[in-house]
C-alpha positions as a Python dict, from the first residue, in 0.01 Angstrom:
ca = {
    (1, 'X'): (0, 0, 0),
    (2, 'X'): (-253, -267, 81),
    (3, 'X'): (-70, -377, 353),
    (4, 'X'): (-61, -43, 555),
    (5, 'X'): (-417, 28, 441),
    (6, 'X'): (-548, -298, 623),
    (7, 'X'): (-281, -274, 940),
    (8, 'X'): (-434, 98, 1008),
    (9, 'X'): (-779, 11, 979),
    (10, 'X'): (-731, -320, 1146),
    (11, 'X'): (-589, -53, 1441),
    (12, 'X'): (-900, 100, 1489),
    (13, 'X'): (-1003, -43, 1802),
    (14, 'X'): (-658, 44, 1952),
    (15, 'X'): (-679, 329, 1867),
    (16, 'X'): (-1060, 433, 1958),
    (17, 'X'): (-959, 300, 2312),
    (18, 'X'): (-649, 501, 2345),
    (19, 'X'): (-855, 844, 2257),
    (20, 'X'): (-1107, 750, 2531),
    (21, 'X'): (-827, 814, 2771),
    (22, 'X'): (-744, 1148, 2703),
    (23, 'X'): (-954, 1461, 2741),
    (24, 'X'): (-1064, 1579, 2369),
    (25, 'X'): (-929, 1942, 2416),
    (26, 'X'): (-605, 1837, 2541),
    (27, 'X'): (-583, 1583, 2274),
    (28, 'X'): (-668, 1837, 2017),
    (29, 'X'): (-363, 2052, 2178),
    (30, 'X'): (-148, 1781, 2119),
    (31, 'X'): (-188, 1713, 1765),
    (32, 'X'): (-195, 2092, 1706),
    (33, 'X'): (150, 2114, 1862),
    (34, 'X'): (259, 1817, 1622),
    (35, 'X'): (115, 2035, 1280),
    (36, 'X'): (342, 2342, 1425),
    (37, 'X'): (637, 2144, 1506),
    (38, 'X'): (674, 1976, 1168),
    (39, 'X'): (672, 2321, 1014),
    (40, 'X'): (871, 2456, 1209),
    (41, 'X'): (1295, 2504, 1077),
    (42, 'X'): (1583, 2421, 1266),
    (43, 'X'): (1612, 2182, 1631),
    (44, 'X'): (1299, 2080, 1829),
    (45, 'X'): (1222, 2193, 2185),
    (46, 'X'): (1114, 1880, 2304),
    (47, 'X'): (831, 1958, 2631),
    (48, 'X'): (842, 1666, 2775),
    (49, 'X'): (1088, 1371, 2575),
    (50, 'X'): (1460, 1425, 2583),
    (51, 'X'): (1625, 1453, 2277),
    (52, 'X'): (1732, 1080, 2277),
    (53, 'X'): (1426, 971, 2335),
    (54, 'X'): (1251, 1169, 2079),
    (55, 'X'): (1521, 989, 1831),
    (56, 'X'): (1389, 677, 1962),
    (57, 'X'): (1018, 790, 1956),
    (58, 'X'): (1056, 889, 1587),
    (59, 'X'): (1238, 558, 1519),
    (60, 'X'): (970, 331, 1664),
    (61, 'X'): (650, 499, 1509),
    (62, 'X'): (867, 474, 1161),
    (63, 'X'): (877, 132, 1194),
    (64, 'X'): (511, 92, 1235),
    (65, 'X'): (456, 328, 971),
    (66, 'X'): (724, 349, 732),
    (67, 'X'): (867, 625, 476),
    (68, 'X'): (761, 486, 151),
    (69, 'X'): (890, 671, -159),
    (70, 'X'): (516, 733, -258),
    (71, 'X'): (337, 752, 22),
    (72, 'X'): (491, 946, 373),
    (73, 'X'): (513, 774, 696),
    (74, 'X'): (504, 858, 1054),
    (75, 'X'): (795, 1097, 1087),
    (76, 'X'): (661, 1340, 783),
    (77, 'X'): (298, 1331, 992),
    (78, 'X'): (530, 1508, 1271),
    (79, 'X'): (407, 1151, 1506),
    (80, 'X'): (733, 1275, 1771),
    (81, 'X'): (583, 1599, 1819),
    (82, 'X'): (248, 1444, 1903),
    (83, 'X'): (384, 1190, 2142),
    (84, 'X'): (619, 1469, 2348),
    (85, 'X'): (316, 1702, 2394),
    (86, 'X'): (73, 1400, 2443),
    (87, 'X'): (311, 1330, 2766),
    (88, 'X'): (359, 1678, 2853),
    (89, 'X'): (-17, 1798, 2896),
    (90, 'X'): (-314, 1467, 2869),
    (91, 'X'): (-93, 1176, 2910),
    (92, 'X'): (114, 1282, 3220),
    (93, 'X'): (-10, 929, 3412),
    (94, 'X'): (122, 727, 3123),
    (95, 'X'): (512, 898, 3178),
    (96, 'X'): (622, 597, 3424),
    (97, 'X'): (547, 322, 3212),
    (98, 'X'): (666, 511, 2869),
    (99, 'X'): (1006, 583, 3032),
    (100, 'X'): (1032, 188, 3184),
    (101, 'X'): (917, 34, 2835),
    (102, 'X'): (1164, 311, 2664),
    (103, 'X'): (1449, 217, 2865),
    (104, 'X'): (1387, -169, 2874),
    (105, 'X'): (1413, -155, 2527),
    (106, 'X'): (1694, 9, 2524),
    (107, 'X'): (1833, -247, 2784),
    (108, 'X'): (1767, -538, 2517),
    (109, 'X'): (1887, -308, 2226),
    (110, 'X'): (2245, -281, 2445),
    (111, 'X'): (2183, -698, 2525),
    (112, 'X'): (2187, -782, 2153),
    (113, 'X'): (2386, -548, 1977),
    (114, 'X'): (2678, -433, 2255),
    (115, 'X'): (2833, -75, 2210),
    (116, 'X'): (2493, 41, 2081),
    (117, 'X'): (2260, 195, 2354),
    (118, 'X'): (1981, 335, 2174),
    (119, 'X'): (1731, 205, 1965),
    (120, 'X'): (1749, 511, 1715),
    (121, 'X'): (2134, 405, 1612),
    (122, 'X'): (2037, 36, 1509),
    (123, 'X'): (1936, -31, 1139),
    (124, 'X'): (1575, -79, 1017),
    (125, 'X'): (1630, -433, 1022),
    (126, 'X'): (1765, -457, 1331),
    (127, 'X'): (1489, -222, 1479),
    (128, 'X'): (1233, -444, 1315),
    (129, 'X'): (1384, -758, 1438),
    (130, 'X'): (1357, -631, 1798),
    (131, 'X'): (1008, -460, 1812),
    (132, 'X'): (904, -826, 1657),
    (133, 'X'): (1021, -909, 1960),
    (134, 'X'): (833, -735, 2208),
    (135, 'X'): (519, -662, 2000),
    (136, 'X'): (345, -842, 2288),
    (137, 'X'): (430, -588, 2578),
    (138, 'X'): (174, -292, 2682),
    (139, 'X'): (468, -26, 2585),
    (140, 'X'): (471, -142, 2226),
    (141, 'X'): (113, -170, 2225),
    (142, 'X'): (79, 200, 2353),
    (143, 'X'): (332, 312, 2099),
    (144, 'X'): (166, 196, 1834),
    (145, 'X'): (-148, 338, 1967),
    (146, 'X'): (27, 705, 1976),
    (147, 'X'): (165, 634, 1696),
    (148, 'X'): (-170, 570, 1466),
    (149, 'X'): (-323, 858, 1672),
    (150, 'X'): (-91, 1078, 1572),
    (151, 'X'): (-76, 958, 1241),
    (152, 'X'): (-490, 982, 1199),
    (153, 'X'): (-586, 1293, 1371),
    (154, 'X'): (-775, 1521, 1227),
    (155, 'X'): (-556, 1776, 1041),
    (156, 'X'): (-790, 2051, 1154),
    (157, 'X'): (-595, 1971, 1495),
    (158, 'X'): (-289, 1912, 1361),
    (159, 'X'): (-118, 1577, 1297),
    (160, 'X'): (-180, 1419, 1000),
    (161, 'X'): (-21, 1683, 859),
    (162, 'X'): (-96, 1722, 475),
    (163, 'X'): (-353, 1446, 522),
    (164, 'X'): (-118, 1208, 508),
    (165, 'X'): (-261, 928, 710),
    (166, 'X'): (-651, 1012, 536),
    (167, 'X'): (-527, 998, 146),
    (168, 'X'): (-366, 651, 304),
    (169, 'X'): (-675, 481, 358),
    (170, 'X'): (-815, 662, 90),
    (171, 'X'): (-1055, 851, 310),
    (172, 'X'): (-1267, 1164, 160),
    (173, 'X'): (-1233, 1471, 386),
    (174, 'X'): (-1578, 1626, 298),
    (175, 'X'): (-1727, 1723, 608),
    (176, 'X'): (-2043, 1888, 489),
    (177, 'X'): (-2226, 1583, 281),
    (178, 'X'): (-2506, 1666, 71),
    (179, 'X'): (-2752, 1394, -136),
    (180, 'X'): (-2738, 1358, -472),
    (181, 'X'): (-3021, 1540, -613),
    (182, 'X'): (-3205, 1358, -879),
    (183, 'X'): (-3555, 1275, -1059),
    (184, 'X'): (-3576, 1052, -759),
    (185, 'X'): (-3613, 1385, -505),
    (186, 'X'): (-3668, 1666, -707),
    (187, 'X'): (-3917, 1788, -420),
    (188, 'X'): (-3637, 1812, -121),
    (189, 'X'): (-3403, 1994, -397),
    (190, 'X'): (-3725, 2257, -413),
    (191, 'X'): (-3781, 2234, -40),
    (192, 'X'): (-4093, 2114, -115),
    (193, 'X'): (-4308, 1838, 122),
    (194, 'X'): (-4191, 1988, 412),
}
């Protein structure tokens, strides 16, 4: 648990820079999509990804933030869902170089491992053993930037669904803070000394 805890917040600046890009409301749209496609039964309409790459999608933000049995991972915080919409509506410049990272990992997925052509059908340690591989290229860095975006979002917006990535790094959701009242300021606690 330490682990993930430090890689997330060690993430931050990633991922501050990626939300700069986007416009807030459309950002907001995206993770809202995310909340309603996790809840929602049966087969995904995917907006923008195809189907393939969605399996892919959901396979790479799993590896950077795994299923645990105690503690859900990307895929449960509905990170796909984010992603698709993300390209569909905010992110539409970013669709060239998503698609040419996508497929030239799935170029070096069919170098190594010949017969398979997707990096969804290659086992966790084979997925890991590749993205180790390219964890220097701007597509990897940019997934992982979705991926933690999608993962940290504000549930209000959707994402993050259950609070998933918040209970993670152990972060307290109160919005509305008040001070400790006390001997120390028993006048502000009477509104007095105003």
């Amino acid at each position: 648990m330490q682990d993930r805890r430090a890689f997330l917040a060690l993430s931050g600046s990633t991922l501050a820079t990626f939300f700069l890009t986007g416009d807030p409301d459309q950002v907001r749209a995206a993770l809202r999509h995310a909340q309603q496609m996790v809840d929602q039964p049966g087969e995904p309409a995917w907006d923008y990804l195809t189907a393939e790459q969605a399996a892919d999608v959901e396979a790479f933000a799993s590896q950077i933030i795994p299923s645990e049995p105690d503690s859900p991972g990307a895929r449960e915080a509905g990170v796909v869902y984010f992603v698709d919409k993300s390209f569909a509506t905010w992110a539409r410049d970013q669709r060239e170089p998503f698609t040419k990272g996508l497929d030239e990992l799935n170029q070096e997925v069919g170098k190594r491992w010949p017969g398979t052509a997707r990096f969804s059908a290659l086992t966790p340690a084979q997925q890991t053993e590749i993205l180790r591989m390219r964890d220097k290229t701007e597509f990897f860095q940019n997934m992982r930037a979705a991926t933690l975006m999608g993962f940290l979002g504000n549930p209000e917006y959707g994402g993050n669904k259950d609070k998933i990535g918040w209970r993670l790094l152990g972060f307290e959701d109160r919005f509305a803070w008040q001070p400790p009242f006390g001997d120390y300021d028993a006048k502000a606690a009477k509104g007095a000394g105003r």
